[in-house]
C-alpha positions as CSV (number, residue, x, y, z in Angstrom):
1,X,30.8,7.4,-23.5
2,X,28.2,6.7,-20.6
3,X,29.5,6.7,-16.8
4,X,29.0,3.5,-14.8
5,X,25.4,3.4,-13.4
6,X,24.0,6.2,-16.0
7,X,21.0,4.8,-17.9
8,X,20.8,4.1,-21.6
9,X,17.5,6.1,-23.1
10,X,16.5,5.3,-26.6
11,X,14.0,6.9,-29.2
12,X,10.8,6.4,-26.9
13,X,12.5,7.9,-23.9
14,X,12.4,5.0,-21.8
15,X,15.6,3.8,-20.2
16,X,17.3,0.2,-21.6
17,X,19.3,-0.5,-18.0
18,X,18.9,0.8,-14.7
19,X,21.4,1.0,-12.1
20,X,20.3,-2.0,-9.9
21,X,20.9,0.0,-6.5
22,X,18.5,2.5,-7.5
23,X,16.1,0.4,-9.0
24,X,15.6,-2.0,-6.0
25,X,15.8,1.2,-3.9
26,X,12.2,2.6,-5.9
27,X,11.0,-0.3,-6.2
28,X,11.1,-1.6,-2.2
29,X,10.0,1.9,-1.6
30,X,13.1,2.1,1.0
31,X,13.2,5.7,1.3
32,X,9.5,5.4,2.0
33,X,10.0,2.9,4.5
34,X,12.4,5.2,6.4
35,X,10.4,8.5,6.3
36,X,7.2,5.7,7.7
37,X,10.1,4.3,10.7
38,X,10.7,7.7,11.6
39,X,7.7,9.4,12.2
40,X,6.4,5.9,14.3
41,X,9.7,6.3,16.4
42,X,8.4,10.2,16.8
43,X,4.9,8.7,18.3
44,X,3.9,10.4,15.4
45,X,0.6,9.5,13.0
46,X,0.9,9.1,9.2
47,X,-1.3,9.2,6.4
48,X,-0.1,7.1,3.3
49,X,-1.7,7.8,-0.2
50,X,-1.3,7.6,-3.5
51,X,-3.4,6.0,-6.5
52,X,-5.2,2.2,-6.7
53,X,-2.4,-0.6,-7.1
54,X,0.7,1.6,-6.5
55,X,1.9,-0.3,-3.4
56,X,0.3,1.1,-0.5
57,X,-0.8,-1.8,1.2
58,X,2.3,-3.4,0.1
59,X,4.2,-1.2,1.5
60,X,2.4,-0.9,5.1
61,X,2.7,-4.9,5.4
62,X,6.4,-4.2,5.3
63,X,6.9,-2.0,7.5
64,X,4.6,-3.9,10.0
65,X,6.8,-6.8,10.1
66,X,9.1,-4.4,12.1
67,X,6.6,-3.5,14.3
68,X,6.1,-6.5,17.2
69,X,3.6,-4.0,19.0
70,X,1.7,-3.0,15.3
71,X,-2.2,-3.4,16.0
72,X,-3.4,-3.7,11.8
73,X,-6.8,-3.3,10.3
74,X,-7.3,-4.8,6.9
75,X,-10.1,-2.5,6.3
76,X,-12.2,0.2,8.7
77,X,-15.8,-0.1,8.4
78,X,-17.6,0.2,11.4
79,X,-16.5,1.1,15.1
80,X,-17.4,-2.0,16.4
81,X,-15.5,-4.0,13.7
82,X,-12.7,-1.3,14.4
83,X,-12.6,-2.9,17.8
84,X,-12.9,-6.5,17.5
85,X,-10.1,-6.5,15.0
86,X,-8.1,-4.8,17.1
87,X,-8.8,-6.8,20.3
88,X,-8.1,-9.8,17.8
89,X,-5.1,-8.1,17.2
90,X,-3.7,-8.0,20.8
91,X,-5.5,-12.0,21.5
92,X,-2.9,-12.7,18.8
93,X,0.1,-11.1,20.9
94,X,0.0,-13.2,23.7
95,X,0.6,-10.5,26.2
96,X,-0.9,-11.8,29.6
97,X,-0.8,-8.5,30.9
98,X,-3.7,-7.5,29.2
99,X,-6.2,-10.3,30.7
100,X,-7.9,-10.3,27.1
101,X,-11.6,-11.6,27.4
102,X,-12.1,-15.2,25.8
103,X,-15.2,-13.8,24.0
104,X,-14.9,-10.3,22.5
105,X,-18.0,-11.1,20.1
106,X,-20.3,-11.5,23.2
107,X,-19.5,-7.8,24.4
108,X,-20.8,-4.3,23.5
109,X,-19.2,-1.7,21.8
110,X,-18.4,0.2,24.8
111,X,-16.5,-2.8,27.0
112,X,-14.1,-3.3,23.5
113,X,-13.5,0.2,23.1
114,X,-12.3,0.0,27.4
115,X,-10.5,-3.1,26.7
116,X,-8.4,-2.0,23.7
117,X,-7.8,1.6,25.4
118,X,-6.2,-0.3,28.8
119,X,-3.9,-2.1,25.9
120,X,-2.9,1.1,24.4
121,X,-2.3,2.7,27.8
122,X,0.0,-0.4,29.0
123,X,2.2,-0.4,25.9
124,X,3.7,1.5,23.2
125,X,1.3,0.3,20.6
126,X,0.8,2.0,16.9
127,X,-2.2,1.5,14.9
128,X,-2.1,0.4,11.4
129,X,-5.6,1.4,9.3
130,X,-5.8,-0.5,5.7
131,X,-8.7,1.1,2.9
132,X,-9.7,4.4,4.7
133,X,-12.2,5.5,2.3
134,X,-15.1,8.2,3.6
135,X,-15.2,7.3,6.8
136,X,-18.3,8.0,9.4
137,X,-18.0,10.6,11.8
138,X,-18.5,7.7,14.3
139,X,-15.4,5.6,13.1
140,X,-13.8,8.9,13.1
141,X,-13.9,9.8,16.2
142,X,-13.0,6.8,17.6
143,X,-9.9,6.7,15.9
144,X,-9.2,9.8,17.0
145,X,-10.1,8.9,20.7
146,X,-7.7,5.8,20.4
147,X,-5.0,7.7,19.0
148,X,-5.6,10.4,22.3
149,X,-3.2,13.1,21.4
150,X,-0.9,10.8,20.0
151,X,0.1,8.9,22.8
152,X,-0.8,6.0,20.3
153,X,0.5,7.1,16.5
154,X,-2.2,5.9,13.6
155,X,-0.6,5.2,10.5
156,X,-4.0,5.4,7.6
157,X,-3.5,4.0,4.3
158,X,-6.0,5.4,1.6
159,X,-6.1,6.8,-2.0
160,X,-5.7,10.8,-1.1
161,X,-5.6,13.1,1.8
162,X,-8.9,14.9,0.8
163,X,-12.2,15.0,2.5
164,X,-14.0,12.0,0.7
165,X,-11.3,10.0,1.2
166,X,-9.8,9.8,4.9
167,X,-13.1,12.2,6.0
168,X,-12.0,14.2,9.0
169,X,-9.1,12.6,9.7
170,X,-8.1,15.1,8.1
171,X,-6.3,16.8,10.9
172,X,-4.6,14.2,12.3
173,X,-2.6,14.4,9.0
174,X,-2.5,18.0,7.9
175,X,1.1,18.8,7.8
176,X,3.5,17.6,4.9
177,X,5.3,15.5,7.9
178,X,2.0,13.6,8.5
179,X,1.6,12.7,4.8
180,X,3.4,10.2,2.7
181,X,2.5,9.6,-1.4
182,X,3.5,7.3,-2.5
183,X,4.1,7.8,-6.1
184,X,3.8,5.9,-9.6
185,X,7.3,4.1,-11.0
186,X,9.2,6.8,-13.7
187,X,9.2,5.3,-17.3
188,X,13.0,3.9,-16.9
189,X,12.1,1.8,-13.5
190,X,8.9,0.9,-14.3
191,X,10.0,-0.6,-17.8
192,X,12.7,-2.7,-15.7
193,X,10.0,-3.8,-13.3
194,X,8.1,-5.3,-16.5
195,X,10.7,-7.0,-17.6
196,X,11.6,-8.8,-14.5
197,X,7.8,-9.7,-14.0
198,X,7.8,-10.9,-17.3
199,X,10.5,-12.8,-16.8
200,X,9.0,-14.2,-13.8
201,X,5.5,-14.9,-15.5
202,X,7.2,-17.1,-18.0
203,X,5.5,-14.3,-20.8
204,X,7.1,-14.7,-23.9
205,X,5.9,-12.9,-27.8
206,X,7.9,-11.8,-30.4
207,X,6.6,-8.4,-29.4
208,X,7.2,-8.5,-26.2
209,X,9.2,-5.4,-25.6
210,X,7.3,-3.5,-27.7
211,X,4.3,-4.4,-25.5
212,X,6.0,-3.9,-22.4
213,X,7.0,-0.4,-23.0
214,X,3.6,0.2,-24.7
215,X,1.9,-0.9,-20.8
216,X,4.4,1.5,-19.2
217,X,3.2,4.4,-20.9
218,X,-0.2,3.7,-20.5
219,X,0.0,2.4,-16.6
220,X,1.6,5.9,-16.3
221,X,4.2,3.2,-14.4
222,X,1.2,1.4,-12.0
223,X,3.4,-1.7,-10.6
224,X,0.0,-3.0,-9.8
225,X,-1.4,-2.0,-13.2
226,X,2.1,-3.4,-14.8
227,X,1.0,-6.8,-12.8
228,X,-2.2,-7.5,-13.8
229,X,-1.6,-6.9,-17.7
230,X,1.4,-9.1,-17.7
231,X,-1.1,-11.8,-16.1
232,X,-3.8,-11.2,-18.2
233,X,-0.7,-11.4,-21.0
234,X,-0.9,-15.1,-20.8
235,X,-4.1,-16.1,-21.5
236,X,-5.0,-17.3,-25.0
237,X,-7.4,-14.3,-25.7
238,X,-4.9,-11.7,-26.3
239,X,-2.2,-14.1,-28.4
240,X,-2.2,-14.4,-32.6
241,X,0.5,-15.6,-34.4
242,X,2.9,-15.5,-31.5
243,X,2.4,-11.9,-30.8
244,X,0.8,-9.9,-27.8
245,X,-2.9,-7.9,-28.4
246,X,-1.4,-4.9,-26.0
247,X,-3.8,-2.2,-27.3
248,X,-6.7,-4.9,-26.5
249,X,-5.7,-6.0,-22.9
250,X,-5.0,-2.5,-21.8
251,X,-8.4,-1.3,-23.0
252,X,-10.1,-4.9,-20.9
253,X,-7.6,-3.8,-18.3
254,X,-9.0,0.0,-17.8
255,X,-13.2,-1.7,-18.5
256,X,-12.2,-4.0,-15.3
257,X,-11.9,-7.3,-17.3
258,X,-9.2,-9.4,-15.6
259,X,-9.5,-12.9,-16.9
């Protein structure tokens, strides 16, 4: 006899029911969320990585909307777009304090960079950097200049901690504390998470289950993967005779077909 909350496995491996505590806990990423709160509340920056469509940006969105004094870059390219999206950032604050000019696209890159660090001097702000990937030295450094020692924690989203990746950001984040992965869903969560999106998506086929847990597996438990097939699931060219193509929308899915 199974225990209240234990999960039912079958032949394949993959779990029938999960306890929904746990499951929304994995699937909101709350103890993520936590370890991310505490090391802000530290002062303290924070490198989140893990592989394409696993949640990372999701996850940092979240965790902004806590954040009144959050300053967020989408994505870092240059230092002077660096800048002017963060002095975008603080127009968008409505903090008179800061005596923002009306103009920041008229001014060089040395007036923004003296304008956003008055800001981060005046007030507990964090920074919040969207698609790190290889960064210049140039960007680097001025991340590192406007993080100064931490006075003003950096949390960097990108796809791993190495070199080619976050560049050499790479000591801001060197201990285990300033590095969160964020990992894949395990086979019994992320076959729950299909179902509901299913659900959600209206996707219906008498092989539907079998499909499901066939993505699973071959997602290695992506949510973003898991997503994107069920969506691509709907359309006419992977239907016959009321049945799902699965073997054929996973192999569009990995060639980067998503129609």
């Amino acid at each position: 006899m199974m225990k209240e909350g234990e999960e039912q496995t079958h032949g394949s491996g993959v779990s029938a029911t999960v306890d929904s505590q746990r499951y929304l806990a994995v699937v909101e990423r709350s103890e993520e969320m936590e370890r991310l709160g505490a090391q802000v509340s530290k002062r303290k920056s924070l490198l989140i990585f893990g592989p394409e469509a696993v949640g990372k940006t999701r996850l940092l969105k979240g965790f902004l909307k806590t954040q009144p004094l959050a300053l967020h870059v989408p994505q870092v390219q240059s230092p002077r777009e660096l800048l002017l999206g963060l002095v975008e950032n603080l127009q968008s604050l409505h903090l008179p304090e800061l005596n923002l000019p009306t103009d920041p696209k008229s001014l060089g890159t040395a007036s923004l960079k003296g304008i956003v660090q008055r800001a981060l001097d005046q007030f507990q702000f964090i920074l919040a950097l969207d698609h790190v990937c290889g960064p210049s030295r140039v960007v680097t450094g001025m991340i590192k200049d406007l993080n100064y020692y931490d006075r003003t924690p950096v949390v960097l989203v990108a796809r791993s901690p190495h070199m080619e990746d976050i560049g050499a950001l790479q000591s801001m984040c060197a201990g285990r504390a300033e590095r969160l992965e964020l990992k894949e869903f395990a086979p019994p969560v992320a076959l729950e998470f299909a179902e509901r999106q299913a659900r959600s998506a209206g996707l219906e086929a008498s092989n539907l289950h079998d499909v499901l847990r066939s993505l699973v597996r071959l997602s290695n438990g992506n949510p973003g993967a898991i997503i994107q097939m069920i969506r691509m699931a709907l359309s006419p060219r992977y239907r016959m005779d009321g049945q799902i193509k699965g073997h054929v929308l996973y192999l569009d899915y990995r060639m980067g077909r998503r129609d």
